[in-house]
Structures are given as C-alpha cells and as structure tokens.
C-alpha positions as CSV (number, residue, x, y, z in Angstrom):
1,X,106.2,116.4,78.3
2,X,109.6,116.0,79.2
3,X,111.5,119.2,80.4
4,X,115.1,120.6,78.2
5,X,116.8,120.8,81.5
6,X,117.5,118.8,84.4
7,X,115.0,120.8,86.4
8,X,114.4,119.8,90.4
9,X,111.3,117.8,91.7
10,X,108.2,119.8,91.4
11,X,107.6,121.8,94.8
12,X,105.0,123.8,96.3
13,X,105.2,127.0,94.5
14,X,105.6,130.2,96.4
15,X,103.0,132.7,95.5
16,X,105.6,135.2,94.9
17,X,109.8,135.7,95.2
18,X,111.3,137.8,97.3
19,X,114.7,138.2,95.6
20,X,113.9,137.9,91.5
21,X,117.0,138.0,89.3
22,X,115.0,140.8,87.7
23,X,111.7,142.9,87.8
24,X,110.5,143.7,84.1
25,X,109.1,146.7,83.2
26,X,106.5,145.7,81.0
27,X,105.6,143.3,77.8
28,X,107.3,144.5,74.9
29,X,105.9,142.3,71.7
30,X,104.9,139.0,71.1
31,X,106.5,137.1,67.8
32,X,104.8,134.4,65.6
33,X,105.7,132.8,62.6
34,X,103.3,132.4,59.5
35,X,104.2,131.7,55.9
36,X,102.2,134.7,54.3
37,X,103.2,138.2,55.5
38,X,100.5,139.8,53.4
39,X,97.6,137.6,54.8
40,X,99.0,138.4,58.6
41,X,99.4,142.2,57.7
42,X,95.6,142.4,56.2
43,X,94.4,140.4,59.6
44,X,96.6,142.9,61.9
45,X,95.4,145.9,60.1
46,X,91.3,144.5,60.3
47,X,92.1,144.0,64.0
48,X,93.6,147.5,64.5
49,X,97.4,147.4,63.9
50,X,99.4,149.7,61.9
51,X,102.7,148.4,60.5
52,X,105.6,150.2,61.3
53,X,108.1,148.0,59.4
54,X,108.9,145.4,56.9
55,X,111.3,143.7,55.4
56,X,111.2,140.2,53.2
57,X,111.1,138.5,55.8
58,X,109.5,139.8,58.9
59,X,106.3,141.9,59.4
60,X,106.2,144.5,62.7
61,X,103.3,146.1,63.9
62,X,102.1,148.9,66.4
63,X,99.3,150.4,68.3
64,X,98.7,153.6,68.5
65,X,101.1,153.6,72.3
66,X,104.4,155.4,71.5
67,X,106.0,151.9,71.4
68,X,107.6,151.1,68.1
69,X,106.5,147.7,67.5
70,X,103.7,145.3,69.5
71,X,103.5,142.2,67.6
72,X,106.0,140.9,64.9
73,X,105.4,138.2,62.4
74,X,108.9,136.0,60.8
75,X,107.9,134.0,57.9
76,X,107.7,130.9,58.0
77,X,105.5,127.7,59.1
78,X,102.7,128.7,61.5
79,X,104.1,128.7,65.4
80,X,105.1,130.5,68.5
81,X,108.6,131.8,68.8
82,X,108.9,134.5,71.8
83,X,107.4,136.7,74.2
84,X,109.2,139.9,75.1
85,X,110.2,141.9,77.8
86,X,111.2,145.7,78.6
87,X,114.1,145.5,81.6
88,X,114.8,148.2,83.7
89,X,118.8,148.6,82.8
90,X,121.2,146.9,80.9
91,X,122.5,145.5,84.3
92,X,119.2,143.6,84.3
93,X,120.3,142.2,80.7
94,X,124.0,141.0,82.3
95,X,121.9,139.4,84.8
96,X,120.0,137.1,82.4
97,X,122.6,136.7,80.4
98,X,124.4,134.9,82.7
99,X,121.4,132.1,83.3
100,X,123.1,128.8,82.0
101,X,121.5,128.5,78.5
102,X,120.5,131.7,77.8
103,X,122.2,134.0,74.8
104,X,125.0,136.6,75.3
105,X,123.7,140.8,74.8
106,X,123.2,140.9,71.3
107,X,122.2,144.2,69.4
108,X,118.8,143.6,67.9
109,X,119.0,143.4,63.9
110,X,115.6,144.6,63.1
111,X,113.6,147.9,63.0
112,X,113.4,149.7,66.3
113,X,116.8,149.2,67.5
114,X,117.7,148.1,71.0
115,X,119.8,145.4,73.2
116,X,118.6,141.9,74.2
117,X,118.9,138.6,75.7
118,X,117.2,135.9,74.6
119,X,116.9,132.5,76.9
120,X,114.6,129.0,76.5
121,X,112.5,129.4,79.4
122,X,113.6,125.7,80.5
123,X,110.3,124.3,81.8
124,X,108.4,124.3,78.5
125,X,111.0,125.2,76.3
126,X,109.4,128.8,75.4
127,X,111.5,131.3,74.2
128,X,111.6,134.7,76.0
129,X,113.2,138.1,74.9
130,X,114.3,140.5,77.6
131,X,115.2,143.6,75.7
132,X,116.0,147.1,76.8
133,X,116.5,150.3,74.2
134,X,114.5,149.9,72.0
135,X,113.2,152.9,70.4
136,X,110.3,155.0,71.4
137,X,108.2,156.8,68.6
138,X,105.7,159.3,68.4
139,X,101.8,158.0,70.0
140,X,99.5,157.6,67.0
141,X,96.3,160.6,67.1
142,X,93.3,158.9,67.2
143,X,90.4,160.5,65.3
144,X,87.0,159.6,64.7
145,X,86.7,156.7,61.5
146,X,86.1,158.7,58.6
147,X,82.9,157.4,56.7
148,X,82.8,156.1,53.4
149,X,79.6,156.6,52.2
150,X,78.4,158.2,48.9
151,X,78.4,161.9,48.9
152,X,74.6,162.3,48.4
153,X,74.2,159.9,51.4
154,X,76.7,162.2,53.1
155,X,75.1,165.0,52.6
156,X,72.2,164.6,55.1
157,X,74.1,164.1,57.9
158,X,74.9,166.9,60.5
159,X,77.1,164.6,62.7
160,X,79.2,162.0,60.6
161,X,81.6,161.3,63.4
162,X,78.6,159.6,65.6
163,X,78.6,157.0,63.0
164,X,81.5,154.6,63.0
165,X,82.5,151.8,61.3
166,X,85.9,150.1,60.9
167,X,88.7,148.3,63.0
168,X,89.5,148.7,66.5
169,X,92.3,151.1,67.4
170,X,94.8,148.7,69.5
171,X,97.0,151.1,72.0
172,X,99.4,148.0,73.3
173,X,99.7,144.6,74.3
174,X,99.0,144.0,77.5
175,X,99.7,140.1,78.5
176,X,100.2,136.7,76.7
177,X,98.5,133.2,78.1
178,X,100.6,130.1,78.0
179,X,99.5,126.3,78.1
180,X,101.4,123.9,79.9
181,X,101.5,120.6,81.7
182,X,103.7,121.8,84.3
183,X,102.3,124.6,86.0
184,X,103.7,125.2,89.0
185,X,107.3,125.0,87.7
186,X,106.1,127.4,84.9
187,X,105.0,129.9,87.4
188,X,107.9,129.8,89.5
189,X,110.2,130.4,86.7
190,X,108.1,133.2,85.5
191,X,108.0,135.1,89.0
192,X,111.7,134.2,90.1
193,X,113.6,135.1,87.2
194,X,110.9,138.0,85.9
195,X,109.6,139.4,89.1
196,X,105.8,138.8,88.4
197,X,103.6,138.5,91.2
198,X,100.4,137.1,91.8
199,X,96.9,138.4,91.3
200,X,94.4,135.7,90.6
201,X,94.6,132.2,91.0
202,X,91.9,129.1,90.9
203,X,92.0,125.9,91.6
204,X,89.9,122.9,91.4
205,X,89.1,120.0,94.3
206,X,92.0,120.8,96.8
207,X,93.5,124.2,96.9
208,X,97.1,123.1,96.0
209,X,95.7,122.0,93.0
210,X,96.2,125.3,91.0
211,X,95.0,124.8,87.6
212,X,95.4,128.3,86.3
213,X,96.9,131.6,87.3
214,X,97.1,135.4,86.3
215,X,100.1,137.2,87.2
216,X,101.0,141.0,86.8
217,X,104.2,143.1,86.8
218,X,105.6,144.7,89.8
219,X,105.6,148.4,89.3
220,X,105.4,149.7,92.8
221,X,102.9,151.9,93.4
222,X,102.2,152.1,89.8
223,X,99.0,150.7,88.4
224,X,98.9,147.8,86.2
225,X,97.3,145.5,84.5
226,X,95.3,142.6,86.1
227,X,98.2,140.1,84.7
228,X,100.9,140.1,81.9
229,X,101.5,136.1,81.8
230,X,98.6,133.8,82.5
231,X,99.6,130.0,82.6
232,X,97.1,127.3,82.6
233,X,97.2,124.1,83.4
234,X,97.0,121.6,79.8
235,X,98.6,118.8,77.7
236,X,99.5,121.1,75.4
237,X,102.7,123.8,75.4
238,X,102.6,126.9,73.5
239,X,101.0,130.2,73.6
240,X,97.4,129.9,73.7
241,X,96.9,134.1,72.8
242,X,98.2,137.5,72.6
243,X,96.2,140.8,74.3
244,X,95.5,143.9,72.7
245,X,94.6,147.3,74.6
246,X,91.9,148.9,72.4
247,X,91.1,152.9,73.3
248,X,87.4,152.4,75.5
249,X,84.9,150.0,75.5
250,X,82.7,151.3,72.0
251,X,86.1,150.6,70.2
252,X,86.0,147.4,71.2
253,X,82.6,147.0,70.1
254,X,83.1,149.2,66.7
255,X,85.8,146.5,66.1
256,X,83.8,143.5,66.6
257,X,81.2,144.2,64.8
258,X,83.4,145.3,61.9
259,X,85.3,141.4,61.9
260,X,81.9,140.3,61.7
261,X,80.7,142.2,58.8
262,X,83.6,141.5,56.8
263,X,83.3,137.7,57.8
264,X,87.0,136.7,56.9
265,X,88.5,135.6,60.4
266,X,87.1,133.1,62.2
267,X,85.6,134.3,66.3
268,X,86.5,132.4,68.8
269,X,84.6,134.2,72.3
270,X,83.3,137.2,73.3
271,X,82.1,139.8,73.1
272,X,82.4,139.3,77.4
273,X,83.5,140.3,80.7
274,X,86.4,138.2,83.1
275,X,85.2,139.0,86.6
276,X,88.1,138.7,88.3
277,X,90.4,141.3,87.1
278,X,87.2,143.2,85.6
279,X,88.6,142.7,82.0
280,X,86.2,143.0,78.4
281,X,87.2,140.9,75.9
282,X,86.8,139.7,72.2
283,X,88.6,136.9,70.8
284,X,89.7,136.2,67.1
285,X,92.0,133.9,65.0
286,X,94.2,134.6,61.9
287,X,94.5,132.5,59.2
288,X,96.5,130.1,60.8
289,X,94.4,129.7,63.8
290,X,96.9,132.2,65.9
291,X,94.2,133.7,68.5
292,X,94.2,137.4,69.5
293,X,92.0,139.3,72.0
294,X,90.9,142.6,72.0
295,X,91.2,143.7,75.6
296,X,89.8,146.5,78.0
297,X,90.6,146.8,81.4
298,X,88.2,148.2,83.6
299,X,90.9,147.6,86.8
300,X,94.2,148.5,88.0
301,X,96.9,147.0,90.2
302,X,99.6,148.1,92.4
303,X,102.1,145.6,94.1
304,X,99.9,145.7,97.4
305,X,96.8,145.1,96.3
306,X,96.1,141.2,97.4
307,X,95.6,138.1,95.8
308,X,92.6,136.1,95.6
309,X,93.0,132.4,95.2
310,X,89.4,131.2,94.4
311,X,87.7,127.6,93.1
312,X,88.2,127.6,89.6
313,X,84.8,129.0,87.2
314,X,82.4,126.9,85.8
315,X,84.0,128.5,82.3
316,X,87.3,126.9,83.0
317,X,87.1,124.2,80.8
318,X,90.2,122.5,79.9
319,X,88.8,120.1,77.3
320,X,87.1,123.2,75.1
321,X,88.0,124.3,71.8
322,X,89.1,127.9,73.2
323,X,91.5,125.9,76.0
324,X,93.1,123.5,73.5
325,X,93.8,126.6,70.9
326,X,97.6,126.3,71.1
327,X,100.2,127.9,69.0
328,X,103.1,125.4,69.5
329,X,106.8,127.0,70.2
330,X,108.9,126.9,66.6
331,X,112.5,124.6,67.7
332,X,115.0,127.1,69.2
333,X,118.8,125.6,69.7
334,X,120.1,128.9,70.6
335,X,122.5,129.8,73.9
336,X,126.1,128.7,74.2
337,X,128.4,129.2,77.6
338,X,130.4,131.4,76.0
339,X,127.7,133.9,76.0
340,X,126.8,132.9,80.4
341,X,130.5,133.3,80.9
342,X,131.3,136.3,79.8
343,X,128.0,137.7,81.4
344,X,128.7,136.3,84.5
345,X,132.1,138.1,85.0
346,X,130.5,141.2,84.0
347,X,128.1,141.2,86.9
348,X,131.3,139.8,88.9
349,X,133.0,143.1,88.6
C-alpha cells in the first residue's frame, strides 16, 4: 500500500525520540462507524459501557472512569475513523496543528466539550484526534449486580451479592492495535510526533526484522500501562481492536461468561494471559465484526523501566483469523494550509 505523502525511504527505526513534538497524556476514545446505533448501544451496554450521550447521528459511551466518553460510534457504513488523544496544553495542540496536513484548533461539536486537532497520520492514512478540555464527570459507583431472580428463589439466600451475573464493568480504554504493512515508519510516527516509547518488541529470523511492537505513554515516574498503540506488521491497514479496563479479574470473568450465555456476539480469543506485559484478556466482536477486548493489567510502567526486544511467540500468527480482523479506516480528506499556517505563527510568537 502506497503512502498519502511523500514520506522518506524507510530507515532503521529508533527505539524511541528524544525531542517528540508532543508527549500525550493518555488515550482519550476510539471512534467507529456502523449503520445501526441501537445494535452498537445494545453490544456496548452487554460489554459493560454506559452511554453518556446521543444524538441522531452519533452514539458516546463511558466507563465507569470519571472520563466523559471512551468509545463513540457515527452512523454510517462499518469502518475505523480515529483514535484520540489527551495533550498536556493547548500549546501541544498549536504544535500539531502546524504539521503540514493536519486541521486548524477546532472546538469539538459534540457532547463533552473540548478543543482539538485532527491530522491523517501520513503512513497509513489513519486518522488521529489530539484533544485537550474535554470535560471531566463524576466516576460511576460500582455496586454488586443486583440479581434477578424470583422472590421465592430470593428468599433463601443470606448473601445475594456472592452471586453475580451480568456485563463487565469497563473503567477506561486503555490502548488500540493497528495493522499495517509499513511498520517501522508507523512506529516512528507514532513515538516522534506522540512521544510513545517502547516496551515490548518481537521479531522474527533477524532482529531488525520487527514484526510487532507495544508502546506506552511517557508519564514520568507515573505508572502506566504496558502499551497504548500496538502496531503489527500485515497486508492489511486499519485498527485491528479497541481495549477496555474492566474493575479486577472476576469482572472480567463475570463478563465473559455473561456474552456467552446470552450468545449474541460472536468470541474471538480468550479468556487468556499476554506474558509480556502480564495483561488478561477477552476478546469479542460487534455486529459488524469490530473487535473489542476486555483488558486487566496485572503490570505497570514508568519511563525507565526497560525494553525487551524478544523472538516473536509461537502465537504470533499473521495469517490467523484474530491477525487479519481489520476495521479499515473510513476516507478522510480533511486538513487545509490555512489551518498549518496560522498554527505555525502561533507557536512563532
């Protein structure tokens, strides 16, 4: 696949940047596009999502985090459209706004408010959102799944709360996965312009030939994820999932076994455990074969821990049903120079 910009030769890619043009803060939503909002609420709401908003067009969800959306549906024919990201300032919104391409500040016309930037990363043609402002709400209370059984069944039990059945509780997103053909390019994009650095990467025969890898955000001394982007190595481009926080480990269970009981949504993998970054998982698809993971991280990162660069897993399989799962990016024409000029004298001053 052909890149939407005249990018340079491939070259080896530094494991991380020195100087990003920004550092992120964290992921903010991720935004798909179906052509039935109620079918995508009623999945998101037997996954463990509570909507927050709607309108006639566009369906926002949240976890049970204080943020005020986590995943938002536009309606439309089934595809990708963006990935988002909290900056640190509105300085760090001048500065991508002045990338050639990307879009001028623009207030954000939907529930929960806020600035933004949007800009076609220019490897793969993905669309990311760097946004900053948007509103905080209220963390959900989490409370035992009430039981609904018949009141003489009820009536026999001393401890109703030890039984539970129902949906996960999702707290947050935590990291999107992207297929691409060009990977190296991808992930030098992704930590020079972004600031992500690197935790895990595998490779197989030589070790410069890196065929998937997990990056994180650069908090400090702050702990973190395992990775918020991973980029793998395919002949396909598009977002291959979205990652869910649930609350602990029986939640993600509780919600399993409730997707399989009602038998609507189709299970991709899992219930299992990704050594590396000491991560359980569960992965399902929507109606429209969009795939989402329940996630639980049993690790934490700061910006020294170090890397490991390994031999790729007998799981990595890039021919597999679960590796060719690809959400392709919806066509994006947006930018203009307008928008890079004016940013770029605002940063000049």
């Amino acid at each position: 696949m052909m890149c939407a910009c005249d990018c340079a030769p491939e070259k080896e890619t530094p494991m991380n940047s020195d100087k990003p043009l920004i550092t992120v803060r964290d992921i903010a939503w991720g935004r798909l596009q179906a052509p039935d909002l109620d079918a995508m609420e009623q999945f998101l709401v037997e996954f463990g999502m509570v909507r927050t908003a709607r309108t006639a067009t566009a369906l926002y969800m949240r976890g049970t985090d204080p943020a005020h959306h986590i995943h938002v549906t536009e309606k439309g024919e089934p595809g990708f459209i963006s990935v988002a990201y909290h900056a640190a300032n509105e300085n760090d919104l001048l500065r991508v706004a002045a990338i050639p391409g990307a879009m001028g500040i623009e207030n954000i016309d939907e529930p929960g408010g806020g600035k933004r930037v949007r800009i076609k990363e220019p490897v793969n043609g993905l669309m990311i959102e760097v946004v900053h402002g948007v509103e905080v709400t209220a963390a959900l209370e989490v409370r035992p799944r009430p039981l609904n059984w018949k009141p003489e069944a009820l009536k026999t039990l001393g401890q109703p709360e030890r039984l539970q059945f129902g949906p996960s509780r999702v707290k947050r997103l935590s990291h999107s996965v992207f297929a691409t053909p060009r990977l190296k390019e991808s992930l030098r994009w992704f930590r020079e312009t972004l600031g992500f650095i690197l935790t895990d990467e595998f490779y197989q025969g030589s070790i410069d030939n890196v065929v998937g890898s997990f990056n994180r955000l650069n908090r400090g001394d702050d702990e973190v994820d395992h990775h918020v982007v991973n980029c793998y190595e395919s002949p396909h481009t598009g977002m291959q999932h979205l990652s869910y926080v649930v609350q602990d480990v029986e939640d993600l269970f509780v919600g399993h076994n409730h997707l399989k009981r009602i038998n609507r949504y189709e299970h991709m993998r899992g219930v299992g455990y990704h050594p590396p970054g000491g991560q359980i998982f569960d992965y399902w698809l929507n109606p429209w074969g969009q795939m989402h993971e329940h996630y639980f991280p049993t690790q934490q990162f700061t910006a020294s821990s170090p890397a490991n660069i390994f031999s790729a897993p007998d799981a990595h399989d890039p021919t597999s049903v679960f590796a060719n799962t690809v959400a392709r990016p919806v066509p994006w024409n947006g930018g203009g120079s307008g928008a890079v000029s004016k940013a770029a004298a605002l940063l000049a001053k």
